[in-house]
C-alpha positions in Angstrom: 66.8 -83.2 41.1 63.4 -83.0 40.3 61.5 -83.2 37.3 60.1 -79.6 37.3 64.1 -78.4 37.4 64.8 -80.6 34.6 66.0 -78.7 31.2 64.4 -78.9 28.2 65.3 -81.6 26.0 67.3 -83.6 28.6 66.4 -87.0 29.1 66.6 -88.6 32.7 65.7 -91.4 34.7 62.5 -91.4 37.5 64.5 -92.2 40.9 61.5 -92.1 43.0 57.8 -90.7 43.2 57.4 -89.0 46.3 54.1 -89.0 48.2 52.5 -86.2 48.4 48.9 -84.2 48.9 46.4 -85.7 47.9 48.0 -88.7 47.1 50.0 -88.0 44.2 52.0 -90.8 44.4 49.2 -93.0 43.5 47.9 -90.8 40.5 51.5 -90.0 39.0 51.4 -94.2 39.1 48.3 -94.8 37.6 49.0 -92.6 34.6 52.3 -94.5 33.9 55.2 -93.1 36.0 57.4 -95.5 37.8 61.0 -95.6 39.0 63.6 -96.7 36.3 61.4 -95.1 33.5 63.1 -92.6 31.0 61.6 -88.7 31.2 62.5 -85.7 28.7 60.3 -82.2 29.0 59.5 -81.7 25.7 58.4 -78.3 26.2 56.6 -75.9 27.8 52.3 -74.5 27.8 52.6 -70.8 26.7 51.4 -69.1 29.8 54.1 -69.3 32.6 55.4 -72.2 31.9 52.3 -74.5 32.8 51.7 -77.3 31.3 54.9 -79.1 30.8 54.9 -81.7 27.8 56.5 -84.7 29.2 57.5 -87.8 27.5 57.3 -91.0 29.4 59.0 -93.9 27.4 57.6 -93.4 24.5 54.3 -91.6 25.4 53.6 -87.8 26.0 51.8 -86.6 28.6 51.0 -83.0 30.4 51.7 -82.5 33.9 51.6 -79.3 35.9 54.8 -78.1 37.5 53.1 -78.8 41.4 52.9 -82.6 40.0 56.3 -82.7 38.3 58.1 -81.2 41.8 57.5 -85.2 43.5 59.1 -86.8 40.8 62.7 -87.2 41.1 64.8 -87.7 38.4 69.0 -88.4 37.9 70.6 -87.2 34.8 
């Protein structure tokens, strides 16, 4: 599963960071995500969905939902 299908409130754990375009591995990395980490959407930017409020450990940070689709996650 992927973090952009991930429901509300769930927590998870980052399996892996795909590489992407524009190498969106490397970017996702530098802002802090890396496999074994713990992920919960908080919630959700008020026009269709975008941005999604992610918590990363114990930080929050704002993805869009193209950035969210190469990082996936197991419940």
């Amino acid at each position: 599963m992927f973090l952009s299908d991930l429901e509300k409130n769930k927590v998870a754990r980052i399996s892996n960071i795909l590489d992407g375009e524009f190498s969106i591995n490397a970017k996702l990395r530098e802002v802090g995500f890396a496999e074994g980490d713990e992920v919960e959407i908080i919630a959700y930017g008020p026009v269709a969905k975008t941005p999604i409020c992610v918590r990363l450990n114990r930080t929050m940070i704002a993805l869009r939902p193209n950035e969210a689709k190469y990082i996936e996650v197991e419940l």
